[in-house]
N, C-alpha and C positions, 0 to 999 in steps of 0.2 A: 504494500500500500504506500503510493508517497502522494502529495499536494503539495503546491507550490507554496500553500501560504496556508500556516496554524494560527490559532487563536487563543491566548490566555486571558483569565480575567483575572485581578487584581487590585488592590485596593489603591485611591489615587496616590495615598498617601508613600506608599512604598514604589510606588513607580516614580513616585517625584526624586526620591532618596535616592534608587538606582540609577535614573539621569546623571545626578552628581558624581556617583559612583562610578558610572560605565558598566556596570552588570545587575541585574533581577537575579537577587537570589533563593528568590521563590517563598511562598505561604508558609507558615507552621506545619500545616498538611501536606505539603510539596517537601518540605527537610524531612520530616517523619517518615515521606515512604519514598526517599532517596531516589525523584528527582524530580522534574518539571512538570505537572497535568498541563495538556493541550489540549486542542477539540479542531475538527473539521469546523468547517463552514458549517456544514449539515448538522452538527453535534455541539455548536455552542452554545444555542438556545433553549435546548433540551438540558445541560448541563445548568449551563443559569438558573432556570428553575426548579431544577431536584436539590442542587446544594447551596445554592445564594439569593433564594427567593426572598424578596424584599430587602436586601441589603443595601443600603445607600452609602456611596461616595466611592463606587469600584471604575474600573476605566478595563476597555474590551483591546486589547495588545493583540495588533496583525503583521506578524512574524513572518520574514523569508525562512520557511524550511531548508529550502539548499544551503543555505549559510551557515546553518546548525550542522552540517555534516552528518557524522556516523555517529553521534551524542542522542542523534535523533531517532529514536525509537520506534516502531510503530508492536505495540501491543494489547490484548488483547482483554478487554475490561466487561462494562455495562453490556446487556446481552448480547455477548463475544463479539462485538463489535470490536473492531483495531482503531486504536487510541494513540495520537503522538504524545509520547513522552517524553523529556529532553533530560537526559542523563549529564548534570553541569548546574554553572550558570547561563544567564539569557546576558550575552554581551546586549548592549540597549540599541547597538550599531546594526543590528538584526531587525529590529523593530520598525517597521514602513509606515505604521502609522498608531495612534492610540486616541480610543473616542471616548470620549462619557459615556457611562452606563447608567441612566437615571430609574426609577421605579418610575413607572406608571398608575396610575390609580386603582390596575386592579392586582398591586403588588407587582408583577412581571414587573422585568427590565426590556429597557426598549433602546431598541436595537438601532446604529445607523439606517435611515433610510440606502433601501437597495443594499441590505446586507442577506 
């Protein structure tokens, strides 16, 4: 499985820090199980709402896969569906672009238009 472009979500605040820094070095949940949660396109939405449902002040990180190299995982998670996981940090030089993640009124986050 590869895609040209993965997707993290993130809190603003630690994406701000990682700017500074030059690298994301991922969630409490992302250290704890040694390495980076990704999502397709097709899998970040569904992901937002089973584990970040209502959380305000996250920002949705649209990652060059190729850049990430052999760090980049594709394994095999939520109904055996293959999942990029990035074994490392996220240099932030990876990163193409990073939008707001705001809630919506009926909890969901809402996603760039034409995401």
């Amino acid at each position: 499985m590869t895609a040209d472009t993965v997707f993290h979500i993130c809190d603003r605040s630690a994406w701000n820090l990682a700017k500074t820094s030059g690298c994301y070095e991922g969630s409490d949940l992302d250290r704890r199980d040694g390495f980076i949660h990704f999502s397709t396109r097709e899998q970040a939405v569904e992901t937002a709402a089973l584990h970040l449902s209502g959380r305000q002040g996250l920002v949705l990180l649209e990652v060059d896969a190729d850049a990430l190299g052999g760090a980049l995982k594709w394994e095999e998670s939520r109904n055996g569906a293959l999942f990029p996981h990035l074994y490392g940090t996220l240099p932030t030089g990876t990163v193409r672009a990073a939008h707001d993640l705001p809630v919506g009124p009926d909890g969901r986050h809402v996603f760039p238009e034409n995401f």
